[in-house]
C-alpha positions in Angstrom: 91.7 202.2 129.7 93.7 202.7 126.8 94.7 205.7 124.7 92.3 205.1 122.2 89.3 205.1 124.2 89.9 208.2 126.3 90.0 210.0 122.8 87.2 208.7 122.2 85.4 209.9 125.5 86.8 212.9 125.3 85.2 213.2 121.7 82.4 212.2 123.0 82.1 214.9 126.1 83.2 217.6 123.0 80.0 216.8 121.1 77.8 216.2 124.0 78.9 219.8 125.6 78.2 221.7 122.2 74.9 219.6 122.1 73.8 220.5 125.7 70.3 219.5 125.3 68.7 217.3 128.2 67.1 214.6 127.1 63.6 213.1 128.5 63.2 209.9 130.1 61.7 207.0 128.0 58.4 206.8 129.0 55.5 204.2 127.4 52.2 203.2 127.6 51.1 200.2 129.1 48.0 198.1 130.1 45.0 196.1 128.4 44.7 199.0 125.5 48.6 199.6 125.3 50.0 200.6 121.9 53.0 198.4 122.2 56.2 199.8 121.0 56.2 203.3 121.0 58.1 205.6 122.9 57.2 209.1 124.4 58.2 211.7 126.4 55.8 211.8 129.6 53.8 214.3 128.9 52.9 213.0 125.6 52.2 209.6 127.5 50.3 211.3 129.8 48.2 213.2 127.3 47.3 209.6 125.5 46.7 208.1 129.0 44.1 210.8 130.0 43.0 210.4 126.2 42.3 207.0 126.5 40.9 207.4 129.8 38.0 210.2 128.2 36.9 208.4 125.5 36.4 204.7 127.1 36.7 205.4 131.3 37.7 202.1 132.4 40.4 200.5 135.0 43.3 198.5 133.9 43.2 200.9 130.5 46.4 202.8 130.1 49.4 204.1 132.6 52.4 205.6 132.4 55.3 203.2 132.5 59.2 203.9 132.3 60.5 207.5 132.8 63.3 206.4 134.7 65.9 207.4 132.1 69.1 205.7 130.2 67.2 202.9 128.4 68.5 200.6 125.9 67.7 201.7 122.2 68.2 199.9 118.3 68.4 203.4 117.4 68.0 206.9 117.8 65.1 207.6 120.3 62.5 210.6 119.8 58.7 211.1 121.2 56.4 209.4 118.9 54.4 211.8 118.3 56.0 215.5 119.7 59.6 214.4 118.3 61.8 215.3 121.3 64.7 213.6 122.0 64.4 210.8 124.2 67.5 209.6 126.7 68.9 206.4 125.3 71.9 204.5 125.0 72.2 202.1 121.8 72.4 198.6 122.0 74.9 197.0 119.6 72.5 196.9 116.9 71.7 200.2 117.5 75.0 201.2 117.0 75.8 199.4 114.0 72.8 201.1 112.2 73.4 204.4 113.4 77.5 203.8 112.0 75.4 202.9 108.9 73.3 205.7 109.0 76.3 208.2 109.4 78.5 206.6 106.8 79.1 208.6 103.5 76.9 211.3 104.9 78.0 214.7 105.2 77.8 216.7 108.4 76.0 220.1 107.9 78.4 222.8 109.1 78.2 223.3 111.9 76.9 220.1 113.0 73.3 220.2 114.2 73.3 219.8 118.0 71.2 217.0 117.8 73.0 215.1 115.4 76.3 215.6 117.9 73.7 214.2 120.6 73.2 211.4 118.7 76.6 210.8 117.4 77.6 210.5 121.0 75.7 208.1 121.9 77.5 206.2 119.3 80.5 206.8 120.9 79.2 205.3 124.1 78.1 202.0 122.4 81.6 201.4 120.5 84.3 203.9 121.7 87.2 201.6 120.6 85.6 200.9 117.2 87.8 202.6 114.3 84.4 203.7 112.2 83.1 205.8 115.6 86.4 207.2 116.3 86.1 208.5 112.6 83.0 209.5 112.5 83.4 211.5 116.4 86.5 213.3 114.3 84.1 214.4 111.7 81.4 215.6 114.0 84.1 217.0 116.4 85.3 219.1 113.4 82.4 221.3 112.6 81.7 222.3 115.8 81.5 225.7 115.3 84.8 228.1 117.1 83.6 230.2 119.8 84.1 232.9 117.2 81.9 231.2 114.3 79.3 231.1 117.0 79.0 234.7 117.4 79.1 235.0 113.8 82.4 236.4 113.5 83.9 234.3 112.0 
């Protein structure tokens, strides 16, 4: 592992420290009346499975499916319908359209913890790529000082 790419972890591990949050599981619905795409956090899954289940009781209907964490995502993953962040990793094209995303954009100081989430997930999918290591600088950079935090700063 070269140079390079340990900067980039390490950038990575910064943002994803300051972030701290603790992603759900991917969860979905599946079965005959499944809604085919979306993702959800499980109680929100849960809450459309029992939904489903009082309006039409029926077997085969809807279950619970996934929740084991760490799936493959084009994008940035949140609950389709409570907004939480979801725990994903970007597939290539993910991480070409989450570079695009961040490119000319400016960084709200202090970074937003989620968007430091999200940026290092990024850095997972391309840690050797110049554009992330740029972007991981920018994020890395308003992280807010220990001080700043506290508001003295």
């Amino acid at each position: 592992m070269g140079k390079p790419m340990l900067f980039a972890f390490a950038l990575g591990a910064a943002l994803d420290a300051y972030a701290a949050l603790e992603p759900e599981p991917i969860c979905w619905t599946a079965g005959s009346k499944a809604d085919q795409g979306s993702d959800y956090c499980r109680s929100c899954a849960e809450r459309r499975v029992w939904a489903s289940f009082a309006a039409v009781p029926s077997p085969g209907g809807l279950f619970v499916d996934g929740g084991w964490g760490g799936d493959e995502s084009d994008g940035c993953a949140h609950c389709a319908d409570c907004d939480c962040i979801l725990d994903y990793y970007l597939t290539d094209f993910g991480m070409e359209s989450e570079l695009e995303h961040f490119h000319g954009r400016r960084l709200g100081a202090p970074v937003s913890r989620e968007t430091a989430f999200h940026i290092a997930r990024v850095i997972e999918a391309a840690p050797e790529n110049e554009r992330t290591l740029r972007l991981a600088r920018r994020a890395v950079a308003k992280i807010p000082t220990e001080l700043e935090a506290q508001g003295n700063g």
